[in-house]
C-alpha positions, 0 to 999 in steps of 0.5 A: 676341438679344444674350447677357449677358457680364457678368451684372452689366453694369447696375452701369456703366451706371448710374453712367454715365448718373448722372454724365451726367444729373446732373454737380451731383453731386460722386461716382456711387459704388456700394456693398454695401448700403444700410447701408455708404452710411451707414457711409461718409464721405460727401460733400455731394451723391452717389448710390450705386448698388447692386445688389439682387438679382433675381427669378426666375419660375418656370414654362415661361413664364418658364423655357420648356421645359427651364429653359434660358432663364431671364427675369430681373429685376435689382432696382437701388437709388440712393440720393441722399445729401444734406448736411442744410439748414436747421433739423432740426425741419422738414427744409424746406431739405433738402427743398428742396434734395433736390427738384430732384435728386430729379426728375433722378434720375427723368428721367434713370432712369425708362424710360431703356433702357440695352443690350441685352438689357436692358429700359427701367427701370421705378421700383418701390416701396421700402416697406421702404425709407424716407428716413433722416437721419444724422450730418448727411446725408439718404438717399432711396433709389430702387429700379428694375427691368430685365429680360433672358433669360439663356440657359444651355445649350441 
């Protein structure tokens, strides 16, 4: 089993494969959180990657006998920045815009196994996270998860 070096290696990763899937894009950056996105300038057509925390289970199966193993799942967000199209009462040409993108990202994301010891990403939902427009630009953030052991001192 490969060790975890950098226990936030996923972060380049991501970007990486972002600006390989998706060159369209003028900027893969990553960010603090979802409020300095929008607090930034922004560029027409970016994504920004940012870490969300993880989750810990609890238990020997999760932590096994002694806790020196410990599964854990890191919870990544990308939010997808577009520059606003077409009339602000429909939002069609933002949409229609932001549709294509939005299945590449996906693609490019959904299963995609990105090293070891990490497991494929696997989209989960973002129900306290919803699409936002502001100054001009439209967000729609996307959350995944990726899996590892992370093994302390045995």
């Amino acid at each position: 089993m490969d060790a975890i070096l950098n226990y936030l290696m996923l972060e380049d990763l991501l970007v990486q494969r972002l600006t390989d899937e998706l060159p369209e894009l003028k900027a893969i950056l990553t960010a603090m959180d979802l409020s300095s996105v929008q607090a930034n300038r922004q560029m027409e057509s970016a994504a920004h990657v940012i870490y969300m925390g993880d989750e810990v289970g609890s238990g020997h199966l999760t932590q096994g006998s002694t806790g020196a193993a410990q599964v854990t799942a890191q919870i990544w967000m990308v939010v997808l920045v577009i520059k606003f199209a077409g009339t602000v009462s429909t939002g069609k040409g933002n949409r229609e815009k932001a549709g294509p993108l939005i299945a590449k990202l996906l693609k490019a994301l959904c299963g995609w196994q990105p090293a070891a010891p990490m497991t494929a990403l696997r989209r989960i939902g973002t129900s306290n996270l919803k699409v936002g427009y502001d100054n001009g630009f439209a967000y729609y953030p996307f959350q995944f998860k990726s899996t590892h052991v992370l093994l302390g001192k045995l």
